[in-house]
N, CA, C and O atoms as a Tinker XYZ file with bonds, in Angstrom:
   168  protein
     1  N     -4.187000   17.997000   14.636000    73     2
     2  CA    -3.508000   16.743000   14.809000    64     1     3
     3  C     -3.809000   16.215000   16.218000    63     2     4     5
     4  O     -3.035000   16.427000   17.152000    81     3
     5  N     -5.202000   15.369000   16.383000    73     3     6
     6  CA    -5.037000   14.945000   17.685000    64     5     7
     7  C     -4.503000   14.073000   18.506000    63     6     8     9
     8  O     -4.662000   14.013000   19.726000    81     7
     9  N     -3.596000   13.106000   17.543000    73     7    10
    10  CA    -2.016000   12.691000   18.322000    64     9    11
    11  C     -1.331000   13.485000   18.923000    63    10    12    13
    12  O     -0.637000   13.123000   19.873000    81    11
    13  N     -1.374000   14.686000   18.517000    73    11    14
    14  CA     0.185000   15.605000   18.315000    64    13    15
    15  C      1.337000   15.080000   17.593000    63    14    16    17
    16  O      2.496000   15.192000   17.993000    81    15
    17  N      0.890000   14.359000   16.247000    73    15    18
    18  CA     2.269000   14.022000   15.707000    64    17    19
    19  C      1.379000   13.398000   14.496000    63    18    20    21
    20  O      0.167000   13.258000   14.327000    81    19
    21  N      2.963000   12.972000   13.453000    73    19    22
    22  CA     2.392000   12.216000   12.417000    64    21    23
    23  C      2.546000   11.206000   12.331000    63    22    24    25
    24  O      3.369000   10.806000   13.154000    81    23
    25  N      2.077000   10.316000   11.575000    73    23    26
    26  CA     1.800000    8.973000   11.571000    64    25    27
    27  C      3.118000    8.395000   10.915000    63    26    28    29
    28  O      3.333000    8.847000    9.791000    81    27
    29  N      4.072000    7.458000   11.409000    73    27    30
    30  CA     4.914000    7.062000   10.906000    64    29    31
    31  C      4.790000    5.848000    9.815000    63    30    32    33
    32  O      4.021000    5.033000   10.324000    81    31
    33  N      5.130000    5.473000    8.795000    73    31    34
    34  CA     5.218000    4.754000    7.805000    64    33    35
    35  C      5.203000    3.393000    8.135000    63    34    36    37
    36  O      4.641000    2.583000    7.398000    81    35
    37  N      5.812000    3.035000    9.256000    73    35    38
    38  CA     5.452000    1.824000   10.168000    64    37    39
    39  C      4.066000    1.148000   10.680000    63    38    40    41
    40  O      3.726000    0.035000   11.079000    81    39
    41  N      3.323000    2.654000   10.415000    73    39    42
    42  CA     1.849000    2.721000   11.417000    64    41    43
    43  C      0.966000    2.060000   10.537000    63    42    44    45
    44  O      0.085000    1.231000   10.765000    81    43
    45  N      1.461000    2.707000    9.230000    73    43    46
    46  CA     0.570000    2.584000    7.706000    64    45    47
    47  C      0.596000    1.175000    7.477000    63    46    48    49
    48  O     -0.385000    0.486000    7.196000    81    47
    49  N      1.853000    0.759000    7.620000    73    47    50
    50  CA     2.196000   -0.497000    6.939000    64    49    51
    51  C      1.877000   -1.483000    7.757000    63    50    52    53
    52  O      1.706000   -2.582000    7.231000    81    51
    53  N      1.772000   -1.407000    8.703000    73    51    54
    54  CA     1.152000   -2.395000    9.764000    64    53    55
    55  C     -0.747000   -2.485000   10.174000    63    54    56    57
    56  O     -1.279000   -3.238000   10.990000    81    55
    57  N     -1.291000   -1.634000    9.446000    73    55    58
    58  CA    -2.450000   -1.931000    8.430000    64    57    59
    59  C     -2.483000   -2.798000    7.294000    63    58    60    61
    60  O     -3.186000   -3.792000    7.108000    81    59
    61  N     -1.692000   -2.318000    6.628000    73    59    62
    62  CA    -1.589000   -3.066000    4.879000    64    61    63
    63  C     -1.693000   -4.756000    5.386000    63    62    64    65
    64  O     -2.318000   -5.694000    4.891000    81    63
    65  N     -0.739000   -4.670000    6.658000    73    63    66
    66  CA    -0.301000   -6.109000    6.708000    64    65    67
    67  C     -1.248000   -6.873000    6.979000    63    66    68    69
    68  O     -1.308000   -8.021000    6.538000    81    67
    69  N     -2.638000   -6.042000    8.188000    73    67    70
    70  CA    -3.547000   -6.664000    8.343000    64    69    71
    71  C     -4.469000   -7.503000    7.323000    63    70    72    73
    72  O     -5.024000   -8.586000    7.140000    81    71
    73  N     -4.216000   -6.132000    6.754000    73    71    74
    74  CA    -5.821000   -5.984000    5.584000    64    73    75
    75  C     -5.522000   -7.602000    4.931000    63    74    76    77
    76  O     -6.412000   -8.441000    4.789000    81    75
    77  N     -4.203000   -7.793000    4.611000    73    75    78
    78  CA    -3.009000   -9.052000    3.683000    64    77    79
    79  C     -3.411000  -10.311000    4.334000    63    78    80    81
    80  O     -3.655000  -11.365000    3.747000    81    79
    81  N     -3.459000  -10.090000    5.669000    73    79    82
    82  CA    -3.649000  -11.208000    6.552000    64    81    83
    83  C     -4.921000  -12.255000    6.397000    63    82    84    85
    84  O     -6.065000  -11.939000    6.068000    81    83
    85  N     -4.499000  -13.413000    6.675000    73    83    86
    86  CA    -5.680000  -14.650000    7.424000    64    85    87
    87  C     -6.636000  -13.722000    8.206000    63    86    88    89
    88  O     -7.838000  -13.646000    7.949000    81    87
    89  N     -6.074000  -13.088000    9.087000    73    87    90
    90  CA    -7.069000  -12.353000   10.350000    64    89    91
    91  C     -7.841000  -11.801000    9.584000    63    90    92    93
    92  O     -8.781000  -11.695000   10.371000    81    91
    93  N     -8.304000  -11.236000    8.413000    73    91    94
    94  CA    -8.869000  -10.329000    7.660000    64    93    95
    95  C     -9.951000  -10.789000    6.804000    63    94    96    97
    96  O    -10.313000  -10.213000    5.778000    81    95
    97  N    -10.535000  -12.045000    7.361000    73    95    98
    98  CA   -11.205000  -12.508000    6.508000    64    97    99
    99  C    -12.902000  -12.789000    6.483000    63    98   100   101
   100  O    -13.481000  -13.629000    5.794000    81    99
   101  N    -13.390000  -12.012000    7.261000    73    99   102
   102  CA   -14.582000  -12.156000    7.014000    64   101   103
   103  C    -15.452000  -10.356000    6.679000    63   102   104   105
   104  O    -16.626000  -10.046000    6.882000    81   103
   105  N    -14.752000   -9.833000    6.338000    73   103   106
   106  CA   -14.920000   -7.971000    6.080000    64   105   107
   107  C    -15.183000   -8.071000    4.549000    63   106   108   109
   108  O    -14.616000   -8.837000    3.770000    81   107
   109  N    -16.200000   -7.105000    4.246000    73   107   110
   110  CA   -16.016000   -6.784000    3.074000    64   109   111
   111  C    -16.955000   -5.469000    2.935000    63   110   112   113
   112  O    -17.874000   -5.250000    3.724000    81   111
   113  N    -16.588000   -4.509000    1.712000    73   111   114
   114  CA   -16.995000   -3.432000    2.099000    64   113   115
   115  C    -16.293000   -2.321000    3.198000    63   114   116   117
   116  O    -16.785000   -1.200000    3.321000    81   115
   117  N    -15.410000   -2.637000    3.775000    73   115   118
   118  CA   -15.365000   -1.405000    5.113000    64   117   119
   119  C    -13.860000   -0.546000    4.312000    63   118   120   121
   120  O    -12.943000   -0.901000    3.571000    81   119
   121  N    -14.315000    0.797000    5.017000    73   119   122
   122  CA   -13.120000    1.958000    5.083000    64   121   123
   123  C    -12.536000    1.956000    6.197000    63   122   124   125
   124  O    -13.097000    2.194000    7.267000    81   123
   125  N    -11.377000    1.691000    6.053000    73   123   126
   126  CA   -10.447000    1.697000    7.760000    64   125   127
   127  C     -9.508000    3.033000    7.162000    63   126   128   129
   128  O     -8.853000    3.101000    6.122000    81   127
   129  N     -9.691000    3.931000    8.113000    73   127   130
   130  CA    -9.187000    5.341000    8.180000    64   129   131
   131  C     -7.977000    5.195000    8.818000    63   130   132   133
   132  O     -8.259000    5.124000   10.014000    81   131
   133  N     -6.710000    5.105000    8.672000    73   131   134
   134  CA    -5.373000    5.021000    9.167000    64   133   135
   135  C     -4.954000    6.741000    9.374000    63   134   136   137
   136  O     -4.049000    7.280000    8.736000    81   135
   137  N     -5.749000    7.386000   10.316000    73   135   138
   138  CA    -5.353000    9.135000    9.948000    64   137   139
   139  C     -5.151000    9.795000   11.599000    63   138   140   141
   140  O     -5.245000   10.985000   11.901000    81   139
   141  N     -4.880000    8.749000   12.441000    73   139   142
   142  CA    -4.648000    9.392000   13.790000    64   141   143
   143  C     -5.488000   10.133000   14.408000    63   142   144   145
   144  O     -5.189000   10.897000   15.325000    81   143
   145  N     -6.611000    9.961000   13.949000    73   143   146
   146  CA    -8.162000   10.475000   14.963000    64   145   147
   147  C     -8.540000   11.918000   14.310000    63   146   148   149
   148  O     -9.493000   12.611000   14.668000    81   147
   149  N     -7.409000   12.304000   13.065000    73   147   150
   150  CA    -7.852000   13.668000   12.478000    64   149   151
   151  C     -8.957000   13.833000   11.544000    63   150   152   153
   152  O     -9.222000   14.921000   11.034000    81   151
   153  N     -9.890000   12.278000   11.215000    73   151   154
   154  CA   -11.005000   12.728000   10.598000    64   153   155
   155  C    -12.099000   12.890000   11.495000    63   154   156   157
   156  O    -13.141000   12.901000   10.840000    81   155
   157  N    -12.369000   13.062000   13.092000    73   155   158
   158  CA   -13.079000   12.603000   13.817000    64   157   159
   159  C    -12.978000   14.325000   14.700000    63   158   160   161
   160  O    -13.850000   14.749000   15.458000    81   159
   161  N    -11.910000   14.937000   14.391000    73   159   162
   162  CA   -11.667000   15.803000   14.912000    64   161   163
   163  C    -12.496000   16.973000   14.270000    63   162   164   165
   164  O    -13.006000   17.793000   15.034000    81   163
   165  N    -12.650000   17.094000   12.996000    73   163   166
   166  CA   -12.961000   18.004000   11.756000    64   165   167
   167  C    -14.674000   18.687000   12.410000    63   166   168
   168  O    -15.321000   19.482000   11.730000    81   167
């Protein structure tokens, strides 16, 4: 866990909101990893 902690439900959802968003609009195709730097760690 290289936060030292877990990801609170707040963290998650404030992705979703992006992805939902105007701001979000020229992406297509991409994986956004919401996992606190633990796939980078492996």
């Amino acid at each position: 866990m290289p936060l030292g902690r877990y990801g609170e439900p707040v963290e998650f959802a404030k992705t979703m909101v992006f992805l939902a968003s105007e701001a979000y609009t020229y992406k297509t195709g991409q994986s956004i990893l919401v996992d606190g730097g633990s796939t980078g760690s492996i």
